[in-house]
N, C-alpha and C positions, 0 to 999 in steps of 0.2 A: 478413416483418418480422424474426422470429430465424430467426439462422443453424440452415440446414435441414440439417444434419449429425448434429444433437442434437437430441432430444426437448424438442417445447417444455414441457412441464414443468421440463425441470431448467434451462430459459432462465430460466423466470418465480422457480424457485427462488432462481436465481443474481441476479437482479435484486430481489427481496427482500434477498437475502444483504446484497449493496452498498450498502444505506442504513444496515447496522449501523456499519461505520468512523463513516460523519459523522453520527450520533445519539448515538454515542460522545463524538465529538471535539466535540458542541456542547454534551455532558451536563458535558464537563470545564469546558467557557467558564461553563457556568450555576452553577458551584459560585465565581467570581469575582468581583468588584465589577462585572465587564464581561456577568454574566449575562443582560441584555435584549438582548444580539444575539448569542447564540446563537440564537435565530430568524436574524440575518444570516449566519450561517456555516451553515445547512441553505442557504437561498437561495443561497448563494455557490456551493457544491458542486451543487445540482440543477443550476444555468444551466449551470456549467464542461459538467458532464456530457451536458446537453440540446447542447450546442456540440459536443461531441464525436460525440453520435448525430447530427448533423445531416449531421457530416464525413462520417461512417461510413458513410450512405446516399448520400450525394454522390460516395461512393469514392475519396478523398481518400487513404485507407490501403491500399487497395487496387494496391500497387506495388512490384514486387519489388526492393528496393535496400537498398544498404546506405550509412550505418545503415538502418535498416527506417523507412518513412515516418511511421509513429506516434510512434515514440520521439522523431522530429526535431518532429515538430508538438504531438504534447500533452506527454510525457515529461520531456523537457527545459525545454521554454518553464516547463511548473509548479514544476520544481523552482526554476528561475530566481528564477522569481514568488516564491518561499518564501523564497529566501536572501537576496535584495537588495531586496524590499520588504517582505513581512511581517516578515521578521528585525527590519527597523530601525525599527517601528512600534510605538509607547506601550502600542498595542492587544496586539501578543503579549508583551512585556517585560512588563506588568501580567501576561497572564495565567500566563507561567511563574514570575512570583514569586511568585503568591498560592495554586498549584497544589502541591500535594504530591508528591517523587518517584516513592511508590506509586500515585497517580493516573496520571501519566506513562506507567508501565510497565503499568499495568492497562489502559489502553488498547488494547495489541496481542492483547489475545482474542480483537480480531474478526480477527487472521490465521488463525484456524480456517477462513476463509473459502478457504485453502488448499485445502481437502479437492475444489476444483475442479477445481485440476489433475489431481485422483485421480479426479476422476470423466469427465475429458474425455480422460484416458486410457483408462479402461475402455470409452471412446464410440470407442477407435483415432483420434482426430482431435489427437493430442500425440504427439510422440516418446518414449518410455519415461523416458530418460535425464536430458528435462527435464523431465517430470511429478516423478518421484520427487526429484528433487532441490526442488526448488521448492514442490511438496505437502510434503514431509515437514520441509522447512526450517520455514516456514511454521506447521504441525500443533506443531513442539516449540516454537518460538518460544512461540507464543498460550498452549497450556497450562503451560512453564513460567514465564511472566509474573505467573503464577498464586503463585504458590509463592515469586518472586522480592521482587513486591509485600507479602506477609504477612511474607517476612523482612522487610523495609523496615517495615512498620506494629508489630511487633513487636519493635523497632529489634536484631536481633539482633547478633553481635558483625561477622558474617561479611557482614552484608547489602550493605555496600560494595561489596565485593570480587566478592560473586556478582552485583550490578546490572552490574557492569563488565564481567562474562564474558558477561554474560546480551547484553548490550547489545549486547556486539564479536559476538559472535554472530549476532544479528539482525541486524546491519546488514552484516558480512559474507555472512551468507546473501541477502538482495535483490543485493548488488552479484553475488555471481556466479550466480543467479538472471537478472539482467540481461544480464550478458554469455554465457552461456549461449543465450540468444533468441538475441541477434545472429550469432553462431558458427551456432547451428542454421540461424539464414535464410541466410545465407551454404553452407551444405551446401548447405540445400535450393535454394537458386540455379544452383548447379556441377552438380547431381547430380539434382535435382528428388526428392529423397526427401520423405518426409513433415516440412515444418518447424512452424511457430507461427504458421501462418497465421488460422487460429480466434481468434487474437486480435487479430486485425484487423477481425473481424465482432462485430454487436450482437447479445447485449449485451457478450461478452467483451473486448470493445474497451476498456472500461473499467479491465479487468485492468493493464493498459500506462501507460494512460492519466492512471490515478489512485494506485494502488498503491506505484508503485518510490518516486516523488515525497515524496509523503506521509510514507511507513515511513519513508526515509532524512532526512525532516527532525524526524519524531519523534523517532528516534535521537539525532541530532545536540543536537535540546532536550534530551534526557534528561542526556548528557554534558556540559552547559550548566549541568542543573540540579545535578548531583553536585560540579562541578567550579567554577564560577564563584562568588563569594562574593554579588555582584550579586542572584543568581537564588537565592538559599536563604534 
């Protein structure tokens, strides 16, 4: 069932891990006018998810190309999903005006969930190059969100300015993060070295899956919410 590469403990860990993002993101809906369907945004994210274990066993991801078959099937399609239909729905408009910027940005703690790729490289099942970039991007993200949020809640002078860095930050780290994989599978294609394949097996699948999508439309809200008058 989990990929036999890694100890299933640290599968079952990693599969705990992945419910914190959407217990998060449904904790933000419940503080809203829209808070009884935050129960629909866990539902939403378990199915997405179960759709994609389904793929996952069916081996649907399992195909060396480029782009890498996952990114084409779940990757993209969700971001899709995020920019052209949630974007233009009552349902998120409500909920990023009634949502506080520091809420926003406190939500990426659960990039801690980083610490994965640091651990699937100590498994030797990740390339060096893209574990540490991608753990580490991730690992600073999460914990200075931290830090970022409290300026924001403490309306310091400086808190603008540092969500902004913070922000360009995180979302520059996912996009080359993202482009990173694709380059590595393309090595590992040419050359059959070790690429990102692990992330095409359950549970890591979801890494791909859920991850880039998500982060990079949270970002996007956050810059919505700084910047748009609509949204403050």
């Amino acid at each position: 069932m989990f990929a036999s590469q890694v100890p299933i403990f640290i599968s079952v860990l990693f599969l705990l891990a992945i419910l914190v993002p959407i217990l998060l993101i449904a904790k933000l809906v419940k503080t809203t006018s829209y808070k009884k369907r935050s129960s629909f945004v866990i539902l939403f994210y378990l199915s997405y998810l179960s759709c994609v274990t389904i793929a996952c066993f069916m081996g649907v991801f399992n195909v060396q190309a480029l782009p890498p078959r996952i990114i084409l099937v779940t990757t993209v399609p969700l971001l899709l999903f995020y920019l052209f239909i949630v974007y233009n729905t009552t349902f998120y408009k409500t909920i990023l005006k009634e949502s506080t910027l520091s809420q926003l940005v406190a939500v990426h703690i659960f990039r801690l969930i980083g610490v994965f790729f640091l651990i699937l490289l100590w498994q030797q099942q990740l390339p060096p190059v893209f574990a540490i970039i991608a753990g580490t991007g991730d690992i600073l993200t999460a914990i200075s969100s931290i830090y970022v949020a409290k300026a924001i809640r403490s309306q310091k002078k400086y808190a603008k300015k540092i969500t902004f860095l913070w922000n360009s930050f995180g979302l520059i780290d996912i996009l080359i993060t993202s482009a990173t994989a694709v380059i590595l599978t393309k090595i590992s294609i040419d050359t059959g070295n070790l690429g990102v394949d692990i992330l095409t097996q359950f549970p890591y699948c979801f890494i791909p899956s859920f991850a880039p999508a998500t982060i990079i439309f949270i970002h996007l809200s956050i810059y919505l919410k700084m910047y748009h008058k609509k949204f403050q």
